[in-house]
C-alpha positions as CSV (number, residue, x, y, z in Angstrom):
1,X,0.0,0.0,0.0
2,X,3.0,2.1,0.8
3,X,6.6,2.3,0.9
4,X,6.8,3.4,4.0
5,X,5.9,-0.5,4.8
6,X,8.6,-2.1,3.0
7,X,11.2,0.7,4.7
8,X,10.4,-0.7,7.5
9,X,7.5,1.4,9.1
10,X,5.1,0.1,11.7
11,X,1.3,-0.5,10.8
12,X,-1.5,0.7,13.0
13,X,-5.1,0.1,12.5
14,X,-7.5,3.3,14.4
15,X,-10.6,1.5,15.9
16,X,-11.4,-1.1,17.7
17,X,-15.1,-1.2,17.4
18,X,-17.5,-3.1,15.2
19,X,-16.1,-2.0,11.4
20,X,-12.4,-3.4,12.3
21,X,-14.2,-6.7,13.2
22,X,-15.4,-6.5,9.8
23,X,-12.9,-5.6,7.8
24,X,-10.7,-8.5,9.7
25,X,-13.9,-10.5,8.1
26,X,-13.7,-9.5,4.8
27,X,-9.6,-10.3,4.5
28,X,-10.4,-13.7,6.1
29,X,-12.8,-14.6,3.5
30,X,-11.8,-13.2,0.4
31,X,-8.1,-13.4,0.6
32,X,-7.7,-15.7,3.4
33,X,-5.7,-13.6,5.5
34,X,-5.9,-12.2,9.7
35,X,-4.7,-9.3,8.7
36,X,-4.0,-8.9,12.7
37,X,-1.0,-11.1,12.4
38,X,0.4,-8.0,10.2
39,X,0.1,-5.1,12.3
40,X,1.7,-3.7,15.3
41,X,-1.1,-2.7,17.6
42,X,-4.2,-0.2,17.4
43,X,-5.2,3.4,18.0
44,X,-8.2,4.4,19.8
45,X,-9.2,7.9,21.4
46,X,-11.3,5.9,24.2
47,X,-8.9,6.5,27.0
48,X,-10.3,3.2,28.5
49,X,-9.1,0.8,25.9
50,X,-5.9,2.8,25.6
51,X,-3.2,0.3,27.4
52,X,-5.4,-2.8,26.6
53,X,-5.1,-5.6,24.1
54,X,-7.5,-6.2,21.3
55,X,-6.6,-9.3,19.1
56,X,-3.7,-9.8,21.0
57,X,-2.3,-6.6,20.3
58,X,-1.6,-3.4,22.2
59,X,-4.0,-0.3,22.3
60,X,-2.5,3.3,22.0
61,X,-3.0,6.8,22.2
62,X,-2.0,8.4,19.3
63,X,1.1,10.4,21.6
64,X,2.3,7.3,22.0
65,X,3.2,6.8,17.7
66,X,6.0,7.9,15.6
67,X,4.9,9.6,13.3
68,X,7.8,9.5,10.9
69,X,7.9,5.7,10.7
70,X,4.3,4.7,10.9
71,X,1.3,4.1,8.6
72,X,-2.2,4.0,10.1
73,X,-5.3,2.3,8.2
74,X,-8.6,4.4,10.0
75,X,-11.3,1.1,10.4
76,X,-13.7,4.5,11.8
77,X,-17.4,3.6,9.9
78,X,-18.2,7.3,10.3
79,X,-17.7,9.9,7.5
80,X,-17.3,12.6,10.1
81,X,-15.3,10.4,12.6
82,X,-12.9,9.5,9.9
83,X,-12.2,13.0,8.9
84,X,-11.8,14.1,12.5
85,X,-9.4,10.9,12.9
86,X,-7.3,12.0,9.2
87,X,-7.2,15.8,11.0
88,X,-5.9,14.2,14.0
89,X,-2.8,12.8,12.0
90,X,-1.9,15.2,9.4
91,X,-1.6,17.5,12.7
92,X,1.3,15.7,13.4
93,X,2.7,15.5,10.1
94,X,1.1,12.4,8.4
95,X,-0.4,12.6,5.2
96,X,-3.4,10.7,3.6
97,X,-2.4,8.1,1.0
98,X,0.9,8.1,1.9
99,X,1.1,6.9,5.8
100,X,-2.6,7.0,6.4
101,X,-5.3,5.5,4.4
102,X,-8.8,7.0,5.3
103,X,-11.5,4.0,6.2
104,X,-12.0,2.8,2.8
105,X,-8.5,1.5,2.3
106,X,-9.7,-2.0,2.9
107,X,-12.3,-2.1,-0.1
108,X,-10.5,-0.7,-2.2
109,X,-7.7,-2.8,-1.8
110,X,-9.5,-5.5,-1.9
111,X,-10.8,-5.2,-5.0
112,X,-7.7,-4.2,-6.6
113,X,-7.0,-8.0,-5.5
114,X,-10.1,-9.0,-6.8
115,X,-9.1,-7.3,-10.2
116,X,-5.8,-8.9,-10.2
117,X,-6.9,-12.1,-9.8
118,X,-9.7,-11.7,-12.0
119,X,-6.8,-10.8,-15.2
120,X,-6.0,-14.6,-15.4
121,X,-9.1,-15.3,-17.1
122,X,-9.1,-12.6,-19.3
123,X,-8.8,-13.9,-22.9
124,X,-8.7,-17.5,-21.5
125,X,-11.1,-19.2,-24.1
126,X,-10.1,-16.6,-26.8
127,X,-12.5,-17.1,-29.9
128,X,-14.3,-20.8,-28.3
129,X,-17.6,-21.3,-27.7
130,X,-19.3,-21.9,-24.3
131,X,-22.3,-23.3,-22.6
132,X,-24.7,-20.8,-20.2
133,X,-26.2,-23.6,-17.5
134,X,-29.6,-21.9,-16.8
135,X,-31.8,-23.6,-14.3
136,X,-35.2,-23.8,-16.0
137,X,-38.1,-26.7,-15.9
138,X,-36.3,-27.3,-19.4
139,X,-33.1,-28.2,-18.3
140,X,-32.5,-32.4,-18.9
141,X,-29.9,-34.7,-18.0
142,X,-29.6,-36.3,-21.7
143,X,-28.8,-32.5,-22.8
144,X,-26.1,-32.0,-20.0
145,X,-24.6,-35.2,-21.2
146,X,-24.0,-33.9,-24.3
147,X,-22.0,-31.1,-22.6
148,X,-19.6,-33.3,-21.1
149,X,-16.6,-31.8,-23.6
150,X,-17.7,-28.3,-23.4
151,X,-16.8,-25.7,-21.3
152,X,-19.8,-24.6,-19.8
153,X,-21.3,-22.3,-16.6
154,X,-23.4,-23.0,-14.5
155,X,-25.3,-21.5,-11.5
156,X,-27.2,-21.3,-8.4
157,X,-28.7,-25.3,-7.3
158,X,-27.1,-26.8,-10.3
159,X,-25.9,-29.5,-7.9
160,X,-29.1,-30.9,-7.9
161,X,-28.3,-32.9,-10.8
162,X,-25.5,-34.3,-10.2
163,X,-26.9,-37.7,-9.2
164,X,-28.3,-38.4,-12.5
165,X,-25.0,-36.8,-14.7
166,X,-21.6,-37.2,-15.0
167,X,-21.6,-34.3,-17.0
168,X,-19.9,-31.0,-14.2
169,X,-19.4,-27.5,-15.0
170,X,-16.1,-25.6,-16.1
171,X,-17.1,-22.7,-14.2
172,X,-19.6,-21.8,-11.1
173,X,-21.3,-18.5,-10.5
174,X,-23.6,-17.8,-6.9
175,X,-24.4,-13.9,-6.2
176,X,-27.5,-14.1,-4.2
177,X,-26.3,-13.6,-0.7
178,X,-29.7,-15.4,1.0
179,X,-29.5,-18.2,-1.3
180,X,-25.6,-18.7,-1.0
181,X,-25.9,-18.6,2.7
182,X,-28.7,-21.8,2.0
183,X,-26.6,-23.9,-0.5
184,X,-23.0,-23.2,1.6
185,X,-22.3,-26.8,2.2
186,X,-23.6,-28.3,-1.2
187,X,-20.9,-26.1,-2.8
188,X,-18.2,-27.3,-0.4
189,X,-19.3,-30.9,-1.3
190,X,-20.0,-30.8,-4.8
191,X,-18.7,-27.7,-7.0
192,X,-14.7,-28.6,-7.8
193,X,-14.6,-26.1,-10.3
194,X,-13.6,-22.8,-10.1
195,X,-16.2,-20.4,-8.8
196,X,-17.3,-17.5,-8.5
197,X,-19.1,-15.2,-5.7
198,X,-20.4,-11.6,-5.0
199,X,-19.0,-9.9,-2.2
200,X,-22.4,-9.9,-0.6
201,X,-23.0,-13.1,-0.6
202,X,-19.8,-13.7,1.4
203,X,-19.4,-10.7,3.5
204,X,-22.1,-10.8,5.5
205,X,-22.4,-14.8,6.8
206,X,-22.3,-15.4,10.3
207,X,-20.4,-18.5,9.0
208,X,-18.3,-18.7,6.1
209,X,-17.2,-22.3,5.8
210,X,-15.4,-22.2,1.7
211,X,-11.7,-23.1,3.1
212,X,-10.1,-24.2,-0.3
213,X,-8.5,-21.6,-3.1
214,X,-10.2,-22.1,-6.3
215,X,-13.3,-19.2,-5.3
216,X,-12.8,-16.0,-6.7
217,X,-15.2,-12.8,-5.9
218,X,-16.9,-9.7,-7.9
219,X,-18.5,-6.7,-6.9
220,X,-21.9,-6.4,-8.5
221,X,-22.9,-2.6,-9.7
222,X,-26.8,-1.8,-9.1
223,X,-26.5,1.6,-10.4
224,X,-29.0,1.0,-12.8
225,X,-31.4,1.0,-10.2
226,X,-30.8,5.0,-10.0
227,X,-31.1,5.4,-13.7
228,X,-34.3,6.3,-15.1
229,X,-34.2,4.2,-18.0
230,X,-33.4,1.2,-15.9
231,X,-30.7,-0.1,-18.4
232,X,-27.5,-2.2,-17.3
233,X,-24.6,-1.6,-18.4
234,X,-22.0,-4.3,-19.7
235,X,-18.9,-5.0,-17.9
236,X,-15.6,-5.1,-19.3
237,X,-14.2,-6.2,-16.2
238,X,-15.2,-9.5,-13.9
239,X,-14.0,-7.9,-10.6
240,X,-17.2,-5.5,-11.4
241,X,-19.9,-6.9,-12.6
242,X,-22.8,-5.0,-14.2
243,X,-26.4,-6.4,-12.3
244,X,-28.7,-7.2,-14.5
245,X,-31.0,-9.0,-11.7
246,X,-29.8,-12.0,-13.3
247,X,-27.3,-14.5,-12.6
248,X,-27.5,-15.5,-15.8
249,X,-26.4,-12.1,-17.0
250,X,-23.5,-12.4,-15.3
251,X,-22.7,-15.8,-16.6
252,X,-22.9,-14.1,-19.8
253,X,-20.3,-11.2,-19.3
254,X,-17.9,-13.3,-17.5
255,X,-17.8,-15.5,-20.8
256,X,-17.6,-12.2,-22.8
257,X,-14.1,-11.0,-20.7
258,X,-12.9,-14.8,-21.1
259,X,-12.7,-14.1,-24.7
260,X,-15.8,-16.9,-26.1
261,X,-16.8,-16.0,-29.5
262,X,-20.6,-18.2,-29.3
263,X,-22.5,-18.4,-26.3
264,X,-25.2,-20.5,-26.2
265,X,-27.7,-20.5,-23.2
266,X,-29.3,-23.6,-22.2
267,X,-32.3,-23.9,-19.9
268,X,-33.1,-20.3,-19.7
269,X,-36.8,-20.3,-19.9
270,X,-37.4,-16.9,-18.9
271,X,-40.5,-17.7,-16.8
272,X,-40.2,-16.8,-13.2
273,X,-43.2,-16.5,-10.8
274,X,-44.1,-14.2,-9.2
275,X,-42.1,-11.5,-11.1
276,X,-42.5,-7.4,-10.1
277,X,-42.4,-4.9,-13.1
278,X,-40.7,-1.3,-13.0
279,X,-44.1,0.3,-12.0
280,X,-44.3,-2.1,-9.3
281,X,-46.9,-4.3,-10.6
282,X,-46.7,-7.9,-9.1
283,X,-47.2,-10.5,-12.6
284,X,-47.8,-13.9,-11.6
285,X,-47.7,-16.4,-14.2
286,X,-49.4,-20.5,-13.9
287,X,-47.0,-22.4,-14.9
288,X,-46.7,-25.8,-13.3
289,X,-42.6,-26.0,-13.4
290,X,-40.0,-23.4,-12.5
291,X,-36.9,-25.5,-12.2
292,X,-35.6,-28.7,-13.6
293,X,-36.0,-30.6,-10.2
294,X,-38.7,-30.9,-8.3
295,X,-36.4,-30.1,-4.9
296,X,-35.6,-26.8,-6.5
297,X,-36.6,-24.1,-3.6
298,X,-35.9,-20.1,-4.4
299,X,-35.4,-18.2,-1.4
300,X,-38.7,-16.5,-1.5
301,X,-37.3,-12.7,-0.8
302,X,-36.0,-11.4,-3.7
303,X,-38.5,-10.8,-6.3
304,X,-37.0,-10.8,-10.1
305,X,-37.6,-7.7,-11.4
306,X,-38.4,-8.8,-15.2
307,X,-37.9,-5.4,-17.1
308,X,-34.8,-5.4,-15.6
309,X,-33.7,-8.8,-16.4
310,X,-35.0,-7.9,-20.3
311,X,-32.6,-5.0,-20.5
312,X,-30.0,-6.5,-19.5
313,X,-30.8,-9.8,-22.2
314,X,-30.8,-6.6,-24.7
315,X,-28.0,-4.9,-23.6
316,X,-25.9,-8.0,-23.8
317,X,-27.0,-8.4,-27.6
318,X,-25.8,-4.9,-28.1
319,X,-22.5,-5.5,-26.4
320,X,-22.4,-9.3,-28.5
321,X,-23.2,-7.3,-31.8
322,X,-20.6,-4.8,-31.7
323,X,-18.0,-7.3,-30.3
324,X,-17.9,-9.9,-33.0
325,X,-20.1,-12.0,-30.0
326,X,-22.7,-14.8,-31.1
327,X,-25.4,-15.1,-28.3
328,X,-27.6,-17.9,-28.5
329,X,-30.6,-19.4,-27.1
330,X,-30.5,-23.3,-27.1
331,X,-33.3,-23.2,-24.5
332,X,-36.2,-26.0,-25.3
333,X,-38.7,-23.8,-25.5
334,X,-39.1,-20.9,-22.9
335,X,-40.0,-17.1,-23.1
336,X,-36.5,-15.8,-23.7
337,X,-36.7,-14.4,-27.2
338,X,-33.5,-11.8,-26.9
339,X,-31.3,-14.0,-28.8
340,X,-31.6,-16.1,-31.7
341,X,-32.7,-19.2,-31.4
342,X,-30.6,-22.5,-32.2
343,X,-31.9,-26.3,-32.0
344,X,-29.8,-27.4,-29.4
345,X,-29.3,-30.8,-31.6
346,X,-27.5,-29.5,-33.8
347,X,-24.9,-28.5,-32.4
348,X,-23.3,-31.6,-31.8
349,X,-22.0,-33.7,-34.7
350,X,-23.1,-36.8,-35.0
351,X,-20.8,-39.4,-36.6
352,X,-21.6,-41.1,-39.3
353,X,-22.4,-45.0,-39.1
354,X,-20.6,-46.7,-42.3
């Protein structure tokens, strides 16, 4: 973060309250680190924790620092706390950036991580074609057998067929916090691909029981949610993904940045129940199947919001369009007419008996 660190400076974190407890959370989780293993004690105006331990390590008062070989990370959760704090130190001639890093150091480090890590994959499939997994009534083991070759994502319950397959994904996206929290120990047991999770599905667990290294993590942008047109954006970058209240919209710009030239989505019927429109109107459609298994439970909180989900399905034709990108729907049947549709079929070639 600084030089000052590799000269030889001591680190110091300012707070000892609930926000350090959770940014020692987030380095746990997403880059498996205790971060207090790297610093040298804490700061804290509170005259009763000064002289105490917290995590093992010493609490000061901020007389008690040099200033000239020190760098202090402020863990504060209060905009006017923290710039009382950053006041506090440039008084005594530390600067921001430099030794001090204001409360938000620990996001946006992490996510330079996050962006780092995400560069492997960029380009990885360059000019290949991939499978989308959806999780639609449609969705059958014979065509998941046919898959077995093919580098393909999948999402969400997907586990669910495994007993009836030997077909397994490439690649495995979760970004729904609830649901993740639900499904925690079927992905320990049964995902042994790479995956992929949004930093709110992870941050805020009261348990977070992942302990191997092939997870990687994304930030997902809402800002469409502000905009009055309501239209996600596409991302460029998998360390920030663009929401499109669709996991399967993500799927799709992950295999974008990986460099696939055909996409083909498989399973994406399109027809959740009930769903809310932009106005707020609640549509409920009767249909007798949402998922491919019977078992299949949603978390019944989050309601899809289906102009959203449409935009985005449009927006990602755009992006495909102007890209050199073919997106297409392999779906048996469905409602999702966004992309052109391909039978499924064909494919596969089929050899030829003599």
């Amino acid at each position: 973060m600084t030089p000052k660190i590799a000269e030889g400076a001591k680190l110091y974190i300012w707070g000892t309250g609930n926000n350090c407890e959770r940014i020692s959370r987030m380095f746990a989780r997403l880059v498996k680190a205790d971060i207090y293993e790297y610093i040298d004690g804490f700061i804290d105006n509170d005259f009763d924790k000064q002289g105490t331990e917290f995590h093992g390590k010493r609490v000061y008062n901020i007389s008690a620092i040099d200033p000239c070989s020190s760098v202090v990370l402020i863990a504060v959760d209060s905009h006017k706390a923290n710039l009382d704090i950053l006041k506090q130190l440039m008084r005594i001639g530390m600067r921001e950036l430099n030794s001090v890093f204001p409360v938000d150091w620990a996001f946006n480090l992490l996510m330079k991580f996050a962006y780092s890590m995400s560069m492997q994959f960029k380009d990885k499939h360059k000019d290949k074609r991939c499978f989308v997994i959806a999780n639609g009534s449609s969705l059958s083991v014979n065509d998941l057998n046919m898959l077995k070759n093919e580098i393909t994502f999948a999402v969400n319950k997907i586990f669910l067929i495994f007993d009836k397959t030997d077909w397994r994904p490439t690649y495995y996206i979760c970004q729904e916090d609830l649901l993740f929290e639900s499904i925690q120990d079927e992905i320990c047991r049964e995902i042994h691909c790479d995956k992929f999770f949004s930093l709110p599905a992870v941050l805020e667990l009261d348990e977070f029981k992942l302990t191997n290294s092939d997870y990687f993590y994304f930030q997902l942008d809402s800002s469409h949610r502000w905009r009055l047109d309501s239209k996600p954006g596409f991302s460029e970058d998998i360390a920030l993904i663009r929401s499109g209240e669709s996991v399967i919209y993500t799927c799709i710009q992950f295999a974008a940045y990986m460099g696939f030239s055909e996409i083909y989505l498989l399973g994406a019927d399109n027809t959740m129940t009930p769903v809310v429109k932009l106005n707020g109107e609640i549509i409920r459609h009767n249909y007798d199947w949402l998922h491919f298994d019977s078992n299949y439970r949603p978390t019944d909180i989050y309601m899809p919001q289906i102009d959203v989900i449409n935009a985005a399905y449009g927006t990602a034709r755009e992006y495909a369009d102007s890209h050199g990108i073919k997106i297409y729907n392999a779906t048996r049947g469905g409602k999702l007419e966004a992309f052109e549709r391909v039978n499924f079929d064909n494919l596969f070639e089929v050899e030829k008996c003599e």
